[in-house]
C-alpha positions in Angstrom: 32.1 -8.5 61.3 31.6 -7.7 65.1 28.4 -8.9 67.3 27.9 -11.5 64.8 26.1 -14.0 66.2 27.7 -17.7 66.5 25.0 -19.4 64.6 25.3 -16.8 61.7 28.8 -16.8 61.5 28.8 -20.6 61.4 26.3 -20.8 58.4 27.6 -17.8 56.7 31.2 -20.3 56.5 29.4 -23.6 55.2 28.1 -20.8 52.7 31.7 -20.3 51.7 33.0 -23.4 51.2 30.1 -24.3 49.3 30.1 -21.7 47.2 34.0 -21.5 46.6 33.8 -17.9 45.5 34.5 -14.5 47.4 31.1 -13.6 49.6 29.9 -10.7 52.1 28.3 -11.0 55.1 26.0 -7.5 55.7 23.8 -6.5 58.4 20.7 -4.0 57.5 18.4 -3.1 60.2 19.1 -6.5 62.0 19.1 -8.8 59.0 21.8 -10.6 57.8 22.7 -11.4 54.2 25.2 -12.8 51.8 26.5 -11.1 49.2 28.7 -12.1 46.1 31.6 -10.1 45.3 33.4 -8.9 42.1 36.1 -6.9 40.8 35.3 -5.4 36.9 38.2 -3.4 35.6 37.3 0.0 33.8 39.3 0.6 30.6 38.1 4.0 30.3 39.1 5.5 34.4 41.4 2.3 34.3 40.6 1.5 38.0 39.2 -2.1 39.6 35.1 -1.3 40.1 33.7 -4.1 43.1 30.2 -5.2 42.0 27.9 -7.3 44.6 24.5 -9.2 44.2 22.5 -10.4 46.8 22.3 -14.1 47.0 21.0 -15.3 49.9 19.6 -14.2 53.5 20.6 -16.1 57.2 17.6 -16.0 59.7 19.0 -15.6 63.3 18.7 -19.5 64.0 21.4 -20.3 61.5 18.9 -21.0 58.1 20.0 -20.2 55.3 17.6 -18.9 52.9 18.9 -18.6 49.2 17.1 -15.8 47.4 14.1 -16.9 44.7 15.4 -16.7 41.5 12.7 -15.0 39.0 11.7 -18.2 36.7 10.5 -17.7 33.0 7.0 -18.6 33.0 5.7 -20.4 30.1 3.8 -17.6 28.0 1.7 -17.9 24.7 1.7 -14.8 22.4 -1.0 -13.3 20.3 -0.8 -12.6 16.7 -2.9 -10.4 14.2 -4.1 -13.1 12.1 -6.9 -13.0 9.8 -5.7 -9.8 7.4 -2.1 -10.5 6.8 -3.1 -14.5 6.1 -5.7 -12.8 3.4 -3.1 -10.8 2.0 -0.4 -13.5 1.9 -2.8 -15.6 0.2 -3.5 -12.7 -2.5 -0.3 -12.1 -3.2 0.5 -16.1 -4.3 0.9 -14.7 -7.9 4.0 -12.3 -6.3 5.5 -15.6 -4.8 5.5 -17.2 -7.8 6.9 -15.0 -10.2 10.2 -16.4 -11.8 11.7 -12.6 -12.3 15.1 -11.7 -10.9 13.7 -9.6 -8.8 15.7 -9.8 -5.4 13.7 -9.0 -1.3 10.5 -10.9 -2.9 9.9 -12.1 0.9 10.8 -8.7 2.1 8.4 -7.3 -0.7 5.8 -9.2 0.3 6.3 -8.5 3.7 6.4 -4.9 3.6 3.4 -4.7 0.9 1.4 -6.6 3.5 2.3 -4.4 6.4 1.6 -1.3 3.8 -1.8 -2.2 3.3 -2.9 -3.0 7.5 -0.7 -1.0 9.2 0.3 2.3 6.9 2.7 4.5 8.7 6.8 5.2 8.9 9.2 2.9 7.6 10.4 2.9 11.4 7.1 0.9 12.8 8.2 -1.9 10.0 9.4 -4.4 12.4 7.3 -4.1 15.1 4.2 -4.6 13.3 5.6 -7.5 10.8 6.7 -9.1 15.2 2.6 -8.6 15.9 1.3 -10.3 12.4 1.3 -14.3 11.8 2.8 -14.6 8.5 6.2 -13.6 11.3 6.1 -16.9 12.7 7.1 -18.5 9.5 9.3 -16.2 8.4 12.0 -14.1 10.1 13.1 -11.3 8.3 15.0 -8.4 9.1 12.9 -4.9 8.4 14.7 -2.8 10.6 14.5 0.8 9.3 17.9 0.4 7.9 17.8 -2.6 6.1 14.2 -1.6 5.2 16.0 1.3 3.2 19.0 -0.7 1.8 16.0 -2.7 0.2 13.9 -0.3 -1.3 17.5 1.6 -3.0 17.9 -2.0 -4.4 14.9 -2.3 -5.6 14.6 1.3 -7.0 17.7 1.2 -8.6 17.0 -2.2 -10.6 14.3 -0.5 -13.5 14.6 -3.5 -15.9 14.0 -6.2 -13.0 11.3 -4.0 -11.6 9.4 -3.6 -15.5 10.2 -7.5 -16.0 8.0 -8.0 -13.1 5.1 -6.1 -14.3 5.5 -7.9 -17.5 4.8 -11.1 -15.5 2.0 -9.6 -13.6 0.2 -8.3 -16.9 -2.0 -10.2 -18.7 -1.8 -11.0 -22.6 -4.2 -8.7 -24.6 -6.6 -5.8 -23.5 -5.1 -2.3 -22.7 -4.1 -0.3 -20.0 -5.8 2.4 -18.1 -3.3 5.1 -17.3 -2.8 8.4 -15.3 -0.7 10.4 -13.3 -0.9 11.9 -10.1 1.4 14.3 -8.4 2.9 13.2 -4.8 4.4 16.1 -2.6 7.6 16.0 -1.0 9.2 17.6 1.9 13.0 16.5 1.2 14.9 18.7 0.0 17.4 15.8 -1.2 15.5 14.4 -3.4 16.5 15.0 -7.6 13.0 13.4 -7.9 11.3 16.3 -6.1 10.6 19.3 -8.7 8.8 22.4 -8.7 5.3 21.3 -11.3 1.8 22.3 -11.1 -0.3 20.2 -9.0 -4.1 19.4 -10.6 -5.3 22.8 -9.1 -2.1 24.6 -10.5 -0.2 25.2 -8.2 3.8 25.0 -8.1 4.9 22.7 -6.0 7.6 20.6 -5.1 6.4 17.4 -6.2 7.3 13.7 -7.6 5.3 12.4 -10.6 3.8 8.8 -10.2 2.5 6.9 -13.0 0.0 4.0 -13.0 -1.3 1.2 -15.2 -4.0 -0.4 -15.0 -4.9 -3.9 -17.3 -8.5 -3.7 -18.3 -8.8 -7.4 -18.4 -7.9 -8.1 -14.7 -8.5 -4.5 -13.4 -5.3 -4.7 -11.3 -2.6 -2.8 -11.1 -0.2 -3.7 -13.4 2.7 -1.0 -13.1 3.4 1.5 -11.6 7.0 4.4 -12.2 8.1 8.1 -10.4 9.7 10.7 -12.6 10.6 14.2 -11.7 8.3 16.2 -10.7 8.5 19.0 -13.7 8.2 16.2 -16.3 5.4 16.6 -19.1 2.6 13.7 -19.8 4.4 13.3 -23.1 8.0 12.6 -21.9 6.8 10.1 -18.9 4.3 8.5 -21.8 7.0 8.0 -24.1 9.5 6.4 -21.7 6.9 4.1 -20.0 6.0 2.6 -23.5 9.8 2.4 -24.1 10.2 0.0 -21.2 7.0 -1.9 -20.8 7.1 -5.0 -22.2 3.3 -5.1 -23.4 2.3 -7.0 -26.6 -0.8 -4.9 -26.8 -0.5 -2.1 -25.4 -3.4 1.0 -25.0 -3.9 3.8 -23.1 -7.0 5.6 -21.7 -6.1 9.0 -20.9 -7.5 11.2 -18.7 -10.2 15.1 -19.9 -6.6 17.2 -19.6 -4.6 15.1 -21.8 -4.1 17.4 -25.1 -0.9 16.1 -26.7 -2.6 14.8 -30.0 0.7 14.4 -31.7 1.5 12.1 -29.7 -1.4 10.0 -30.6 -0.5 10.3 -33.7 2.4 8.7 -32.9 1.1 5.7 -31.0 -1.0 5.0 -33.7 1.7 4.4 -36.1 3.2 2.3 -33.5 0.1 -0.1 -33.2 -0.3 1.2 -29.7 -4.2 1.9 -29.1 -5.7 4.8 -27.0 -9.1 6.3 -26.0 -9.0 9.8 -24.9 -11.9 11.8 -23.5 -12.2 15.5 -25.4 -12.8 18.3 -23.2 -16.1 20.6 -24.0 -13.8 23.1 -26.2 -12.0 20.4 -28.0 -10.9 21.4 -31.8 -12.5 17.8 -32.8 -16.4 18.4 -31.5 -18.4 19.1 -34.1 -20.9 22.1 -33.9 -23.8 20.1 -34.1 -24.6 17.4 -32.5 -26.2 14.1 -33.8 -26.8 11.0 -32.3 -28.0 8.0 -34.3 -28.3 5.2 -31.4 -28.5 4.0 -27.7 -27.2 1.3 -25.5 -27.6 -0.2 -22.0 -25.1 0.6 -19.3 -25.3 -1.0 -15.9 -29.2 -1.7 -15.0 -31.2 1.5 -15.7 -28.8 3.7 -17.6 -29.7 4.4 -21.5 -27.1 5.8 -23.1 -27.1 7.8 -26.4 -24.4 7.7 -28.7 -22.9 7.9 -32.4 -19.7 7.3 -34.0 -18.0 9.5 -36.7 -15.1 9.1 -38.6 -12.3 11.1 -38.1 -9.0 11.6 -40.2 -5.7 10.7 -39.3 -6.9 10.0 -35.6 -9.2 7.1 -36.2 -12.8 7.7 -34.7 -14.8 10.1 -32.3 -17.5 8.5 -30.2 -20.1 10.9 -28.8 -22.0 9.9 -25.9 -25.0 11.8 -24.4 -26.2 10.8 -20.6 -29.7 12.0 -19.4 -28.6 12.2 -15.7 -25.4 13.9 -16.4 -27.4 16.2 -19.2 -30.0 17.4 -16.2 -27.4 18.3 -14.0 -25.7 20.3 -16.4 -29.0 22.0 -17.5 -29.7 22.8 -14.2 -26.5 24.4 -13.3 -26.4 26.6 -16.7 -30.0 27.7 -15.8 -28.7 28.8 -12.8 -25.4 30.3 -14.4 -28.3 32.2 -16.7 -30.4 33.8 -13.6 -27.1 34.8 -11.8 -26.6 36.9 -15.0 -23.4 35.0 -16.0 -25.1 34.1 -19.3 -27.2 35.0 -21.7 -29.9 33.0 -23.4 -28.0 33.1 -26.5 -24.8 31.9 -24.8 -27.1 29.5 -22.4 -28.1 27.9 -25.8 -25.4 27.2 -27.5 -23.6 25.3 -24.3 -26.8 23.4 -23.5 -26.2 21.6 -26.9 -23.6 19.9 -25.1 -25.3 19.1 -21.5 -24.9 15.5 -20.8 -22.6 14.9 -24.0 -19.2 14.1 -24.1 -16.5 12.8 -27.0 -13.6 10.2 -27.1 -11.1 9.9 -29.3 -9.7 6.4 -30.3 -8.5 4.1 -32.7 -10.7 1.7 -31.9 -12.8 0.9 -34.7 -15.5 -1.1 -32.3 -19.1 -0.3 -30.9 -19.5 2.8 -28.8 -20.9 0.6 -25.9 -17.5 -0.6 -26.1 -15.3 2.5 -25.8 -18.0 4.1 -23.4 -17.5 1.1 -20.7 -13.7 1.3 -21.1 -13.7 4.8 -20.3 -16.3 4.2 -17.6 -13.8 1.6 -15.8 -10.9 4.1 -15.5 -13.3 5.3 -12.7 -11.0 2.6 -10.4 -8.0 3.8 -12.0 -9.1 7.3 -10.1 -9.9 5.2 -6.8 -6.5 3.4 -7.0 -4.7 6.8 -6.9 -6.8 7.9 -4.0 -6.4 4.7 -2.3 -2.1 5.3 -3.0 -2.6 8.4 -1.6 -5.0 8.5 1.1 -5.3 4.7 2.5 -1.3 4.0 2.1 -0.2 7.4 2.8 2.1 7.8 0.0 1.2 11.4 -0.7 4.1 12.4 1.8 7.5 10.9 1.2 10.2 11.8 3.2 12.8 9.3 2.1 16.3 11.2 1.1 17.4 9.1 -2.1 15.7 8.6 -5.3 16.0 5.2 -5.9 14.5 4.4 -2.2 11.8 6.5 -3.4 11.5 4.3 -6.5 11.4 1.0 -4.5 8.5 2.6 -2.2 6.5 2.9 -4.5 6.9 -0.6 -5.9 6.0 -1.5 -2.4 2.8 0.5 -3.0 2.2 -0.8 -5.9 1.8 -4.2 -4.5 -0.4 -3.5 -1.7 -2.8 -1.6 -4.4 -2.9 -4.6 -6.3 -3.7 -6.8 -2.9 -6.4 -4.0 -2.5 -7.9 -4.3 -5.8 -8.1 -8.3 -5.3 -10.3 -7.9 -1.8 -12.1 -5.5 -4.0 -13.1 -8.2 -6.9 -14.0 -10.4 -4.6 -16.6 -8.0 -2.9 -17.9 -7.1 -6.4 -18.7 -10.5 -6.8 -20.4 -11.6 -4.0 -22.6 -8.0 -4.6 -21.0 -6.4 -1.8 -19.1 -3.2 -2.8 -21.1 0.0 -1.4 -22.1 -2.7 1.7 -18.2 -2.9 3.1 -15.5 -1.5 1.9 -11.5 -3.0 1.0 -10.5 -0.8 4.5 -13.6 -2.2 6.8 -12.8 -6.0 5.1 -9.1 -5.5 6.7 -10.2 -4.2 10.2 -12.8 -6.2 10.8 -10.6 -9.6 9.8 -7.8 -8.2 12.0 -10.3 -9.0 15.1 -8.9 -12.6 14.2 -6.0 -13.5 16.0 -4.4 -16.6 16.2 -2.5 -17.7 19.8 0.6 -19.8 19.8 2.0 -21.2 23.1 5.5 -21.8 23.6 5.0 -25.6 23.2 4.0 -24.9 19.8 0.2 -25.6 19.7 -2.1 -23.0 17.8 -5.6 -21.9 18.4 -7.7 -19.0 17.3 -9.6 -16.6 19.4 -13.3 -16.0 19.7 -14.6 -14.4 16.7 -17.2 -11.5 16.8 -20.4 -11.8 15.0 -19.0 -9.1 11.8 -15.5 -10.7 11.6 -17.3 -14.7 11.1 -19.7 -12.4 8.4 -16.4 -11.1 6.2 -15.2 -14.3 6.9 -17.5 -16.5 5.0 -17.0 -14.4 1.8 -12.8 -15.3 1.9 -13.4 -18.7 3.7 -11.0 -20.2 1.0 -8.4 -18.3 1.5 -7.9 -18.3 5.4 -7.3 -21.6 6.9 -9.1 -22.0 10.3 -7.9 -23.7 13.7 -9.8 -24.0 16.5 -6.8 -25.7 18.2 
């Protein structure tokens, strides 16, 4: 290079020799620096490609400056805490389990991440990166690999029903329903055109749910296609479940009494709500007793023989009979009804029959019934909370193994629930504020290892004192 000062060009050639490798000397704007230089051949245009990087600048009096090198600094990271250590703790009966069910980590995992951070099977690894439980496991949940698990899973049915054999309790029954899910692949086998509960055809999946009456958890849960009848999906689930006693509480729409017939034969117990034009009311109605249910209700009630079924249990409510006074008095001045017609219905305001087996008190059957109530508020969590009620997945046994995934998290939903029931808190917070609030609670870990939490608002140390036991604290 020309007009290079002396004291440059001596540096710049100390530079060389020291560095034993081919340099540049540049001038920009009166500035002098030192480049490194290499050669990179291109396979593709299969020519030599020169590549420099700025290593150092010479000041006119001869210094050599080498250029700062950007240093890692030592940086902590923060972690979502308080939920996912809840929900790992909840789900110690999952970890357990001696099934041959393969993924359990994964399972867990993904359950967890179902039940705090719903959403596309893409978002899977970041959020399991940003949650504690992370930092002692490392698992791959890629989207990919996510999928390869759930078509394993999926496609394992007795693995999957041993499972919910382990998870179910000995003894009591099973609430039971079906819900429709809607689907938007058009790949799916699974996906059929069936009426929905406001019957209408639609492409849909069928889900089925159990749910024990002892623990009031979720005990299992199956998909079938979506044109399927209650009575087919009935008879295969109590083909594979492994239940020693077995009962099913069905749902006002169920009218396959056949089938009853045969479940009875079968020792297999059921309760099944009649709906107000039911071949098996009678046209009188008497009732020859009343119980207690919850802390004010009085509840009227009678118990009649009935052949070949077993029993029917007729139950009268005052609440529910006002209401449904009121609204046929109302039906009567719109002129829908006559008085004569008004009459003979408001025999049956406020009254309702079951159909069961069971040859027990009528307190009993009525608060069995009663409880499917949370079988109802599991679907809705499924389909609502977890957003399962869209499933775009493309193979049927993914499908399957999603919804195993769902079933867990219900069940880890239904646990946060207990424990609000007992401490009298259910209708004060719910299972979704519990969650939000505890993931306030983040836990720091610095590069050297050491752990600390954060500060805790005023709510999250409030929800933390009711599952103190289950979330270990460190104040670092």
């Amino acid at each position: 290079m020309k007009n290079v000062p002396q004291t440059i060009q001596t540096t710049y050639q100390q530079i060389k020799q020291q560095q034993n490798t081919r340099l540049e000397l540049r001038t920009i704007k009166n500035h002098y620096y030192i480049y490194k230089a290499q050669n990179h051949y291109n396979k593709q245009t299969k020519q030599s490609i020169k590549t420099t990087q700025l290593i150092g600048k010479i000041t006119p009096d001869g210094t050599y400056h080498p250029k700062k090198q950007k240093t890692k600094t030592t940086t902590t990271k923060t972690y979502e805490y308080g939920s996912p250590q809840l929900l790992m703790q909840l789900s110690q009966d999952i970890q357990n389990t001696k099934t041959n069910l393969p993924h359990k980590n994964e399972l867990i995992a993904l359950s967890i991440i179902r039940a705090t951070h719903p959403g596309p099977i893409r978002h899977t690894q970041t959020v399991w990166n940003d949650l504690y439980p992370s930092t002692k496991t490392n698992l791959n949940l890629t989207p990919k690999n996510v999928t390869n698990i759930l078509k394993d899973i999926g496609f394992m049915t007795e693995e999957t029903y041993d499972l919910f054999h382990t998870l179910s309790p000995e003894g009591g029954m099973l609430f039971y329903d079906l819900t429709s899910i809607l689907s938007s692949s058009k790949r799916l086998l699974l996906a059929e055109r069936g009426y929905n509960p406001g019957w209408e055809q639609t492409e849909q999946i069928r889900v089925a749910l159990a749910f024990s009456t002892t623990t009031h958890l979720p005990v299992a849960i199956d998909v079938f296609y979506g044109s399927l009848k209650e009575v087919k999906i009935l008879n295969y689930f109590k083909a594979h479940y492994k239940g020693t006693d077995l009962g099913f509480i069905m749902d006002r729409g169920f009218t396959s009494y056949e089938l009853l017939l045969e479940l009875k034969k079968e020792g297999i117990h059921y309760i099944v709500p009649l709906m107000k034009n039911s071949q098996f009311l009678p046209p009188t109605i008497e009732l020859e007793g009343v119980f207690k249910y919850g802390k004010k209700r009085v509840v009227a009630c009678s118990k009649v023989c009935v052949e070949r079924y077993g029993f029917l249990y007729l139950f009268k409510d005052p609440s529910l009979g006002k209401l449904t006074d009121e609204y046929l008095l109302g039906q009567v001045y719109k002129g829908e009804l006559s008085m004569e017609e008004y009459y003979f219905e408001q025999r049956l305001a406020g009254v309702f029959g079951v159909l069961s087996d069971l040859d027990v008190e009528p307190r009993v059957v009525y608060e069995q019934y009663k409880a499917r109530e949370e079988v109802e508020q599991a679907f809705d969590f499924m389909k609502n909370d977890l957003e399962a009620d869209r499933t775009c997945l493309g193979c049927d046994d993914a499908v399957r193994g999603f919804f195993v995934v769902v079933f867990l998290a219900m069940r880890l939903y239904f646990k946060i629930l207990m424990r609000l029931r007992e401490r009298g808190l259910v209708g004060v917070v719910s299972v979704r504020e519990v969650l939000f609030v505890l993931s306030k609670m983040r836990m720091i870990v610095e590069a050297n290892g050491r752990e600390y939490l954060c500060a805790l608002p005023k709510k999250t140390e409030q929800i933390l004192e009711v599952f103190s036991d289950l979330i270990k604290i460190s104040w670092g």
